[in-house]
N, C-alpha and C positions, 0 to 999 in steps of 0.2 A: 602602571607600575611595572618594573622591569627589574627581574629575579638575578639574570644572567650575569655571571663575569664573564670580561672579557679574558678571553687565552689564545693565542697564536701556536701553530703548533708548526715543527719541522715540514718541509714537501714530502719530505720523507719518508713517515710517518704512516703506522700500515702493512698488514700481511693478510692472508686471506684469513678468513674466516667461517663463511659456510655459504652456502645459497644453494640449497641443493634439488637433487632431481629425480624423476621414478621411470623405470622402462615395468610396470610391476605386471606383474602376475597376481594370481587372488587363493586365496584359502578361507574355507568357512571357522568362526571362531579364534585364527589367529590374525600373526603381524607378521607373515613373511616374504611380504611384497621386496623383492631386488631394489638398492639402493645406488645411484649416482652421483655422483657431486660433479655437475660440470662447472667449468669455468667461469667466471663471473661476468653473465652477460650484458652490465647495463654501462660499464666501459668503452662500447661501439665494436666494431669488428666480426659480428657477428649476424649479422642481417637483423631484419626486424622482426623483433621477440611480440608473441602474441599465443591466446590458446588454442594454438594448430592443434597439439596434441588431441584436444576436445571434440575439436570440428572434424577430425578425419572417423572418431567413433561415432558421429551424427549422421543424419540422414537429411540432405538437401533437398527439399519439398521442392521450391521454383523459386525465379528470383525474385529478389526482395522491393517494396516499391514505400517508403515513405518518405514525408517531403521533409523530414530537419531529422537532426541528430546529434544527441551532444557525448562525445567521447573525452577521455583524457589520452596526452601524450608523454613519454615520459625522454627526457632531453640527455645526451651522453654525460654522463659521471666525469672529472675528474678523476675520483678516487674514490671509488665505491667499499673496495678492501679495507682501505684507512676508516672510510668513515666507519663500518662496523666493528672497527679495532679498537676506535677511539670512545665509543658506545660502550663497549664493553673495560676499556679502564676505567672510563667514568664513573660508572658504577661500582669498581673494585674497591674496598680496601684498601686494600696493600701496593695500589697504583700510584704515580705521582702525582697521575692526573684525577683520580677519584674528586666526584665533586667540584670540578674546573669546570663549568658550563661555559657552553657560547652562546653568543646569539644567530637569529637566522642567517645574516648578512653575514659573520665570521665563517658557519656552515656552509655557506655558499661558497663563500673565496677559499675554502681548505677542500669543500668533497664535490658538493653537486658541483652543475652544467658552470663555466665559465659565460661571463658576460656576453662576451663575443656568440658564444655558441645560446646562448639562451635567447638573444638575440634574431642572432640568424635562425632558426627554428623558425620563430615568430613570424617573420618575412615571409617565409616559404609561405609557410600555410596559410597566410594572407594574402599572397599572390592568386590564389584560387577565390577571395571571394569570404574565406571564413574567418568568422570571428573569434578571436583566442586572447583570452586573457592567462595570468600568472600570478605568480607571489615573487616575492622578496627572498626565499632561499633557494629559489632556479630550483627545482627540481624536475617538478610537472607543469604540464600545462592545460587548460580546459579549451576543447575545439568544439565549435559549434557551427554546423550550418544544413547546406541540403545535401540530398543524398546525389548527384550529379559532385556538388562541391566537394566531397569526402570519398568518394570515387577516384574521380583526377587528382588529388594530392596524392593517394595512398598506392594509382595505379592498381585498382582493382574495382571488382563488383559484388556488391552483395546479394546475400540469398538469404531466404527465409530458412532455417533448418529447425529438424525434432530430434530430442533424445528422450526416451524413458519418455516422453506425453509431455514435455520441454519443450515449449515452441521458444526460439529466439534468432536476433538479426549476426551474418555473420560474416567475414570477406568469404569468397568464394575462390577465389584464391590466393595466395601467399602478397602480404602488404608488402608497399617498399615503396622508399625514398631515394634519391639520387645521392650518391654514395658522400657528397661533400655539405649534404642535409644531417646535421650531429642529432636527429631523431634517433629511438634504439628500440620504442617498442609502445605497446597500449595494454593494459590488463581488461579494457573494456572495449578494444574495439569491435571483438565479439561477445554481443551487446545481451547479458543477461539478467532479465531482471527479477530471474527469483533465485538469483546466486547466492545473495545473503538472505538469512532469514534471523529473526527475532529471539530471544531464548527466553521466552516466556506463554506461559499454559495459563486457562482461565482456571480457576477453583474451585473444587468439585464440590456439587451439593451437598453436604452433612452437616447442616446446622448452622456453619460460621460459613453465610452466604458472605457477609461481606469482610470477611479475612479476617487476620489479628491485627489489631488498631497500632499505630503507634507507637500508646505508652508500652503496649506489650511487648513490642520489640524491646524499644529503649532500654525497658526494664531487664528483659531478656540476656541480652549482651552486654549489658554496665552501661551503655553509652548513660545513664541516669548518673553513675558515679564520675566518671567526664565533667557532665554539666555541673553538680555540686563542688569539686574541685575547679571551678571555674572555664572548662576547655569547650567549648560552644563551634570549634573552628571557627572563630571569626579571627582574620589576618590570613584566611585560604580563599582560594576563589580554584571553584570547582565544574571545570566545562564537561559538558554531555555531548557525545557525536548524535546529534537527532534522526532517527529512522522516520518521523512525520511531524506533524503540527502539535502546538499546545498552545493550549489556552492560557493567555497572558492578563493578571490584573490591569485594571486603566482606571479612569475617572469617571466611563462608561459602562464597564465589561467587569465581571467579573471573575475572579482566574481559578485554576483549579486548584493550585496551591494555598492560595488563600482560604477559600471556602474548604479544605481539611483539615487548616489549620482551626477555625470556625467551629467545623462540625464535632472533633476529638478535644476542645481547647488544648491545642499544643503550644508551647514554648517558642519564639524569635518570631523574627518580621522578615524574614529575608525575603528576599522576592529572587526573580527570573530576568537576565539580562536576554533578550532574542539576539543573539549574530549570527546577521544571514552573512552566507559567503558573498564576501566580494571580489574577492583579487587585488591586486592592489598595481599589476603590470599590465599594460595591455587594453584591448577594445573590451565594453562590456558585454562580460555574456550571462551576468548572474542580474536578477533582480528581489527586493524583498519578496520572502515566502507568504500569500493567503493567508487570509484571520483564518479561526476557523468558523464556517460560517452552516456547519449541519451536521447533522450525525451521519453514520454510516448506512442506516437503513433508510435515511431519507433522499440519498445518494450513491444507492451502490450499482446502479445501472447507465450512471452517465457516458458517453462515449466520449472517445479523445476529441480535442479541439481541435477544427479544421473537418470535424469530418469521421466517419465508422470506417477504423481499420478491422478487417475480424483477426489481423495478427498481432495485434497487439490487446493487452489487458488493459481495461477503463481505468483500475487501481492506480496507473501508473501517471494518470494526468489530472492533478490537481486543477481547480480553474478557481477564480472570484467567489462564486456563488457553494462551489462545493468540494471543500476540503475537510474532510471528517476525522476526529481524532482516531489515533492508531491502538491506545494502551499503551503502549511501549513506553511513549512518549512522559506518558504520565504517569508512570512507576518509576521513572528516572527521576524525574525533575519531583513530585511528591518522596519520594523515601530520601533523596540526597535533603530533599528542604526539612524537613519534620527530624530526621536525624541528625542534620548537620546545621541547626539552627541559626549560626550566628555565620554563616559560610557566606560567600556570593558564588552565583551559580549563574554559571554561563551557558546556554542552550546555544548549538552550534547548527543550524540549518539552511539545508544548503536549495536553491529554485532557479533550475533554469526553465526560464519562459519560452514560451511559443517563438517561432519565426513570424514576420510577420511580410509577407511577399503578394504585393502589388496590392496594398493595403487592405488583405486579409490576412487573420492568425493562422497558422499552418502548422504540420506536425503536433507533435504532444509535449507538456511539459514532463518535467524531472523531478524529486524533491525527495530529502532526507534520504533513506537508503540508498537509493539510486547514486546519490555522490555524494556516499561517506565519504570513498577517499578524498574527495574536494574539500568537505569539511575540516579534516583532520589537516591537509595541508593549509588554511585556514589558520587552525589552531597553532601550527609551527610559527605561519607570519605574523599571528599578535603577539604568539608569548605571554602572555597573559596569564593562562590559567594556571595552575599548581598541582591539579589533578585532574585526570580525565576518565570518565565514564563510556565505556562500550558493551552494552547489551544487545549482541548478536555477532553472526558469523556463518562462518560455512568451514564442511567439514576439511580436513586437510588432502585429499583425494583432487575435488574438486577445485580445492584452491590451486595445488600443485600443475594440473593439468593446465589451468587459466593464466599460470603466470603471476597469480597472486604473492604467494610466499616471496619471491622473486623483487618483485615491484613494489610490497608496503612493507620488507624488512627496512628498506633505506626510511622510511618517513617512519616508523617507531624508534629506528636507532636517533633519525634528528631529535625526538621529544626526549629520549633521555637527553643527549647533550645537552637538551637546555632545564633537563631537572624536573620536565613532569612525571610524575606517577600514575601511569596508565594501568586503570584496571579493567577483567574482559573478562565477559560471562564464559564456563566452560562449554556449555551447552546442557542439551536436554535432553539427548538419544541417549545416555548412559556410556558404556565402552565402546558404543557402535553409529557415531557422530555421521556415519556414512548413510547411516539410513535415512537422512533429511530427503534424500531423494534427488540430489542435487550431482552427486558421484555416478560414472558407470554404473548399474545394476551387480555385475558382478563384485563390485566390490562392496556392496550393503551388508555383507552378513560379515565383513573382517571388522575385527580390532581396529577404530580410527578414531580421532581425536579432533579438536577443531581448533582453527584459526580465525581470529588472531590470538587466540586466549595461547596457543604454544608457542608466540614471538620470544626471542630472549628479553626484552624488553618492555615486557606488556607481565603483569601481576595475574592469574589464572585465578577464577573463582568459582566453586563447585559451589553445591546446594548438600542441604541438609535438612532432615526431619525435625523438626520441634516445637515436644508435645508441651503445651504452656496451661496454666489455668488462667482464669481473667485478670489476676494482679500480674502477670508477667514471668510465673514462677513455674520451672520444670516440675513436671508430675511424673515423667517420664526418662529414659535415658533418650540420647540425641541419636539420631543412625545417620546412614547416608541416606540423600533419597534416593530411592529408586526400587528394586523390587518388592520390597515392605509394602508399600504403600499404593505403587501405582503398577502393581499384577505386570511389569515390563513392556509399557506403554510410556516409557519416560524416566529420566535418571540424572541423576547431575552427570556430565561428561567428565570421563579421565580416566588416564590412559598417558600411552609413548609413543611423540612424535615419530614421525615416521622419516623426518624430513630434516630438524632443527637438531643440534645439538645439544647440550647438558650443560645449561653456562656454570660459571665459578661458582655463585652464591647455591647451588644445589647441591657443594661437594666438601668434603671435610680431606685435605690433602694429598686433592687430584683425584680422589674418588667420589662413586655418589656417596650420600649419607645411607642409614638405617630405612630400610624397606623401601629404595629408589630401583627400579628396574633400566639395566642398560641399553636396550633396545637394538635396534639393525637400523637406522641412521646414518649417511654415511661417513659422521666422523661419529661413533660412538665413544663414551655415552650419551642417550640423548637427553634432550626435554621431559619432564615427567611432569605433568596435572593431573587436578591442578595445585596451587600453592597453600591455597588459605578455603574454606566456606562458610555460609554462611545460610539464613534461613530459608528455603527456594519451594516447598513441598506445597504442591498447587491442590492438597487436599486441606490446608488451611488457607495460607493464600496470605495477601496482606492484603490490607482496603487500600480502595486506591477511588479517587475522586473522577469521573469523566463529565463531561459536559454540564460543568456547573453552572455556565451563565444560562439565565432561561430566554433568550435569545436561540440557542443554541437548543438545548432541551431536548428530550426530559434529561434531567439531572441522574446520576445512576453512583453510588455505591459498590464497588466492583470487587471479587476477589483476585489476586491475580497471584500466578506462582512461578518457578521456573528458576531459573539463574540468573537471569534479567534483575530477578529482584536482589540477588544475593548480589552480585554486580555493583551497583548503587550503594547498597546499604555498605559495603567494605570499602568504598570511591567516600561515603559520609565518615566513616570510621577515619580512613587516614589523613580528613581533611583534618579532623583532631586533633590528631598525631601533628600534621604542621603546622596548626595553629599555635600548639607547644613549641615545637621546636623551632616557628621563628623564622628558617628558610627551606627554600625545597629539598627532596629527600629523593627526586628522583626513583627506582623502580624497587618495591618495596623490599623482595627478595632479600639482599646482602642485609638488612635490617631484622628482620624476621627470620631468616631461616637459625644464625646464630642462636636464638632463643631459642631454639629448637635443642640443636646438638652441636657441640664442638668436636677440636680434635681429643678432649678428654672424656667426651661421650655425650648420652643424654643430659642439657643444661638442667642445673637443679630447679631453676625459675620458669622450666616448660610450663608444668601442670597449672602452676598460679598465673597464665595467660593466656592459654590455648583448654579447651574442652578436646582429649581424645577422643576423636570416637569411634568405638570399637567395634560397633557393628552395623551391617546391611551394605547389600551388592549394585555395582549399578549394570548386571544383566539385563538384555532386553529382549521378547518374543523374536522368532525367526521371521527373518523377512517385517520386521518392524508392527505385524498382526498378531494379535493374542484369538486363536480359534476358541473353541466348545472345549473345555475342558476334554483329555490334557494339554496345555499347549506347551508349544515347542520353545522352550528357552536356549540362548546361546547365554553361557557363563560370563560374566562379568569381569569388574574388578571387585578385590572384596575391605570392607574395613578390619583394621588391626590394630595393636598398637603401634605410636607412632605414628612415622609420613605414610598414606596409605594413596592409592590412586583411585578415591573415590571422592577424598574429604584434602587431601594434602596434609597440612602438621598438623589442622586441626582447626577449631573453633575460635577468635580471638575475640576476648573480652577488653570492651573498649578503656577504661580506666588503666587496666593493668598494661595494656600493651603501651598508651603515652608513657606510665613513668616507664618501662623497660628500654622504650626505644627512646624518649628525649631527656629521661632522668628527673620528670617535673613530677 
């Protein structure tokens, strides 16, 4: 099924927009890192973009020796400026083009790589020896081979390097192409793999080991009144960018979804669609992901195939026999199915396999985290889904420095155009996203936020406390999480980009709305998260199902908390919302923040569809450690009335917000 109109738009078409950059300095407790906006590098011209920044504050142990590697490449733009011009009327209002969707093929011919040029790329890096496949809207490309093979294409060599207790693969010196090769850059060719991380906590012991069930949620947020007014999302189909494996029903096997459904008797049949990346241009380099065929404890010592590298982590190399669920995986794919009953639900997971040279396996495999971005350009080339689900990130420090912000602003701006609504866990650090560990050191104790939950493009989703009794019903008022509850060991994230600007749907007549901060960004105002939350407090938790089939075993009851989970649960909420309205809605903002406040002020239909919530900070211990009482708190952000940068406008109750936004 295919959502998209077609629209043709001017050559024309196009002005810059933002992509920006940091030379920063650091300060404890604020945001006054120096801001740059340089010019938009993935139009060519500019050598090949990668995260030097990163690697010059690393430390190069020796050089690096493993036999395959799969990176992506990212091919010259067209019209990189257009395409984030045309992202943002789409989304508009008051635009022409508001709501015009393309398709990937149309995207291709107006922004990304030209034929010719997507092409030629392909050749080059074939000439060496590597295999690289693609999609259908040119943008990226996935390169796979040895390490001699990714050496001579790139003119360089790699080395092992450490930051902060970061071991990862890196050029050693400056990448590059021969100047008439329309390559412009790689976000991963220095290769890390604990870049992104998960936004979700286990559930701390007090009683509700295994979380609040289901109906409780349901009950919770109205999604109950939803289903009694008939709205089930069914007519949405709802993909997950997969960080690992899940367990899928069969004839055989049984799934995790299913058996929650089972265990809680919850409402719908839906099931789990698995799509592995394939590409759909090119030599293959993806093949189907591993069942899951053990748990973690019965597998967490395997070493890579081919052989014990000590630099690289076992985590990283799925094989046949032992592929162990992540959680993640399975607070996506359960809270979207139990919430969004009558949905379909697309699991998006991405496997590249071993080399296999002089007919032994070589190197280590890839899978889920490793190539989200694969995924998600995946998800551009079906078009398929209606909403998409992202539970994790890295902070915006780390992104910035890696070239990330850079390199997946163009693949969220494609998913609007074609009308998904992408939603993204805030994170878990609180206001200090930097302390993942993932960022220079010195910058752990600033104010930072994370990405992708700050794209314009992408819907932000913070966490929130709530106290429920067993029918579903508050006993309590709602806070934010984070210091209340988890002593600043944990917090919904949010906060002001440092990087992104303040798109339309945040501003009531060129300015922010009520309680938005305009930050030092360097087109201010910026970005503020996040937009919406929902229930994330990993001292309830929600149950979540893991290794139900006893194949697998033992079966486990899990609590699990974080933004991970608020994430899904508001990805199940707005598949409701289109299941009412019939077609896609594209990125939720310009729908929601309205209900929020206009240009005549607070809207009088706020309170009957958002919960304000008024109190709790998401400060967190210095240096991300809580000592012996007293410990050292940095200040947060705080709840208020109104948009706040803990919770965003607030709490959305699922009934009330379909009729507001489809009228049903």
């Amino acid at each position: 099924m295919r959502h998209a109109r077609a629209l043709w738009l001017p050559a024309a078409f196009g002005a810059a927009l933002l992509l920006g950059g940091c030379n920063g300095a650091h300060s404890t407790g604020t945001s006054l890192l120096p801001r740059t906006a340089p010019p938009n590098l993935l139009g060519g011209g500019f050598g090949f973009q990668y995260g030097a920044d990163f690697v010059r504050q690393s430390r190069l142990v020796k050089p690096a020796s493993f036999p395959s590697l799969g990176i992506d490449v990212i091919v010259k733009l067209q019209n990189p400026n257009g395409l984030l011009q045309y992202a943002a009327a789409v989304r508009d209002p008051k635009s022409a083009f508001y709501r015009r969707y393309l398709t990937p093929e149309q995207i291709a011919d107006r922004f990304f790589a030209t034929s010719a040029d997507y092409a030629a790329a392909m050749k080059y890096l074939e000439r060496f020896g590597l295999r690289v496949s693609g999609w259908k809207q040119r943008y990226m490309l996935h390169v796979v081979g040895t390490q001699q093979q990714l050496e001579q294409a790139f003119s360089t060599k790699f080395g092992v390097y450490q930051h902060a207790g970061e071991t990862f693969f890196a050029p050693m010196t400056a990448p590059s192409v021969p100047k008439d090769v329309p390559i412009v850059g790689s976000e991963n060719i220095v290769y890390r793999w604990k870049l992104y991380q998960p936004s979700m906590k286990k559930a701390q012991s007090n009683g509700l080991l295994s979380g609040y069930s289901p109906q409780q949620i349901q009950e919770a947020f109205d999604y109950i009144g939803a289903y009694n007014s008939g709205f089930t999302g069914n007519g949405a189909t709802v993909g997950i960018i997969g960080t690992g494996p899940v367990s899928l029903q069969s004839s055989t096997h049984l799934g995790d979804l299913v058996a929650m459904r089972a265990i809680y008797h919850t409402i719908g049949t839906n099931t789990i669609n698995l799509v592995p990346v394939s590409g759909t241009v090119g030599g293959q380099t993806w093949a189907p992901p591993p069942a899951v065929t053990a748990t973690t404890s019965q597998c967490s010592d395997f070493p890579p195939v081919g052989g014990s590298n000590p630099d690289l982590p076992p985590s990283v190399s799925p094989t046949s026999t032992c592929n162990p669920e992540d959680g993640e995986a399975q607070i996506d794919t359960e809270q979207i199915g139990v919430l969004a009953p009558g949905a379909t639900i697309d699991f998006y997971l991405g496997y590249t396999p071993n080399l296999v040279i002089n007919g032994k396996p070589q190197g280590y495999s890839a899978q889920g985290l490793l190539v989200w971005q694969d995924e998600v350009q995946q998800a551009i080339n079906d078009n398929i889904v209606d909403v998409l689900s992202i539970s994790f990130g890295s902070d915006e420090q780390a992104a910035q420095m890696d070239n990330i912000i850079a390199m997946e602003q163009p693949a969220f701006a494609a998913l609007e155009m074609e009308g998904v609504s992408v939603f993204a866990s805030s994170g878990d650090n609180g206001a200090y996203a930097c302390q993942d560990g993932l960022a220079p050191p010195q910058y752990e104790n600033d104010l930072c936020v994370s990405y992708p939950a700050t794209d314009q493009n992408v819907t932000a989703v913070g966490g929130v406390t709530t106290p429920l009794n067993s029918a579903g019903q508050l006993v309590g008022p709602m806070t934010a999480w984070g210091e209340t509850t988890s002593g600043g060991l944990g917090g919904t994230g949010g906060g002001v980009s440092a990087y992104i600007s303040m798109p339309s749907y945040q501003m009531v007549s060129g300015h922010p709305m009520d309680g938005m901060q305009p930050g030092s960004c360097p087109q201010t105002p910026c970005r503020n998260v996040p937009d919406v939350s929902l229930e994330a407090d990993p001292n309830t938790g929600v149950a979540t199902v893991m290794n139900a089939d006893p194949t697998i075993g033992p079966a486990q009851i899990v609590g699990f908390g974080g933004t991970s989970v608020a994430a899904p649960e508001m990805a199940a909420m707005w598949a409701l919302v289109k299941g009412a309205f019939g077609s896609r809605l594209n990125v939720a903002g310009p729908k929601i923040y309205p209900l929020y406040q206009t240009i005549t002020g607070i809207n009088p239909v706020y309170p009957s569809i958002f919960y304000d919530v008024l109190y709790g900070s998401n400060g967190q211990c210095y240096n991300a450690t809580c000592p012996p009482p007293p410990p050292t708190f940095l200040p947060g952000q705080n709840s208020g009335v109104g948009y706040d940068l803990t919770t965003g406008i607030g709490v959305p109750f699922a009934r009330a917000l379909i009729k507001n936004v489809t009228n049903r």
